[in-house]
N, C-alpha and C positions, 0 to 999 in steps of 0.2 A: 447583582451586587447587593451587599446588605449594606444598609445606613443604620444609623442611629441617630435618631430624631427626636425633637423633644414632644414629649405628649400632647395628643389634641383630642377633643371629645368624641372627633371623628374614627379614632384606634378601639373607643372603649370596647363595641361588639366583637374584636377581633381578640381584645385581652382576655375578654368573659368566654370566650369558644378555646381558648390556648390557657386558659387556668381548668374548663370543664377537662380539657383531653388529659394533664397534667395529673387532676385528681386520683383520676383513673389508673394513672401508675400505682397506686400506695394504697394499702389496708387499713392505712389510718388517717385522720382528716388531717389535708394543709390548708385548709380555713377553720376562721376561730367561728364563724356566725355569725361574726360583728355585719351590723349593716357599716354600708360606705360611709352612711352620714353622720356614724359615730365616733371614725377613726379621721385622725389628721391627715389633710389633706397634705402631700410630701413638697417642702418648699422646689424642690428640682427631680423632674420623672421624664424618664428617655423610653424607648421604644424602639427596637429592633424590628427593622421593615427588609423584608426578602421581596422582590414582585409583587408588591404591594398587601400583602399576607405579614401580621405580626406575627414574630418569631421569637420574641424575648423584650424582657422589661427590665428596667429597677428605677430605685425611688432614693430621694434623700431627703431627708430633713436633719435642720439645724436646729438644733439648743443652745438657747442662750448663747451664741455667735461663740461658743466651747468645743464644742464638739460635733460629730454628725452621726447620721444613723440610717447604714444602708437598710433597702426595705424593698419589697415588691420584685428580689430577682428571681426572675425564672423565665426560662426558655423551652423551648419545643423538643421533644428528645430528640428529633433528627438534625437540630441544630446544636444539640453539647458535642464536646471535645477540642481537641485542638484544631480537627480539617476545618470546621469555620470560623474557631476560636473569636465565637462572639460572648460567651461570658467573659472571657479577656476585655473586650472590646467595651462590655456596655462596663465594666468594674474599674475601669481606665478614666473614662469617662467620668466615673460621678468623684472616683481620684481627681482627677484634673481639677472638678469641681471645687470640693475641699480644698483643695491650695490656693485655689483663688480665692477663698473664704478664711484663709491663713487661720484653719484650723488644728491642731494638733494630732487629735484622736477622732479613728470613726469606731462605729459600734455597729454591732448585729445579733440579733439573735435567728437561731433557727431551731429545727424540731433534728430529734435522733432520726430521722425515717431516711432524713436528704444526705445521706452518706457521701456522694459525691462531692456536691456542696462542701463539706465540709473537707476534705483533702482539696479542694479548688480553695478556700478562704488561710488554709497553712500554707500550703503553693503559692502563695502572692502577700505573704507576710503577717496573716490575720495571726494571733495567739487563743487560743481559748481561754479563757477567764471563766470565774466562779463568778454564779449570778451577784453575790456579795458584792462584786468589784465593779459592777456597774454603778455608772455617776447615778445619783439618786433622782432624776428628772429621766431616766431612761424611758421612752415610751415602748415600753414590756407588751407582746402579740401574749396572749393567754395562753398559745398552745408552742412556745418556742420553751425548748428546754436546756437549748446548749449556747453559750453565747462568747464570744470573737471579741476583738479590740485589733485593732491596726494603730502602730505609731507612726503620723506622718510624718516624724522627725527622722525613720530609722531606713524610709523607701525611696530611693530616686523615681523610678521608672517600675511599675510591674509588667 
């Protein structure tokens, strides 16, 4: 059975082995460089646990009690699509989240490479926006070039 759990220090080595295999898909880097100790640390980060093996993340942070800003998802290729529909599950999630934070709007950025990604962020209400139209305290990844808006006002359930 998959769970989604909230992060513990004891996941990190399993995050770092499940972002190393991840890379490996794609020609172009899905890390910016940045060391950990530079980037904010995400007010709410879940974990996606199969048999005790991580299989998928994500992360939120909140600005200024405004808005939020999905971060950190990715999963294991043998765990995307619908049959375990855990990107569903962990996006649900940090949804859940934000309503209880009687937030309006989430935000995301991603890179052109994660093509799935992004037909999975229209499929569950996300819009694409022009970097322009991000709130001006966006905490912008260096290498994300397409960037999402969700209205919590427009979603019951995804």
């Amino acid at each position: 059975m998959i769970e989604i759990v909230p992060y513990e220090l004891k996941y990190q080595a399993g995050i770092d082995l499940m972002m190393q295999e991840i890379a490996k898909e794609f020609s172009e880097p899905i890390m910016s460089g940045q060391k950990s100790n530079s980037v904010t640390f995400p007010h709410k980060y879940w974990v996606a646990v199969y048999e005790g093996q991580v299989i998928g993340t994500i992360a939120f942070i909140i600005i200024k009690h405004e808005y939020g800003i999905l971060k950190k998802m990715m999963l294991k290729k043998e765990f995307r699509g619908a049959i375990h529909n855990v990107a569903k599950q962990l996006l649900q999630t940090a949804i859940d989240e934000s309503r209880k934070c009687q937030l309006k709007y989430v935000y995301l950025g991603t890179m052109s490479q994660f093509k799935a990604a992004q037909s999975f962020y229209c499929k569950h209400g996300f819009e694409q926006i022009a970097e322009k139209e991000l709130p001006s305290s966006f905490l912008k990844n260096p290498i994300d070039t397409l960037f999402y808006r969700l209205s919590l006002k427009l979603i019951s359930k995804i």
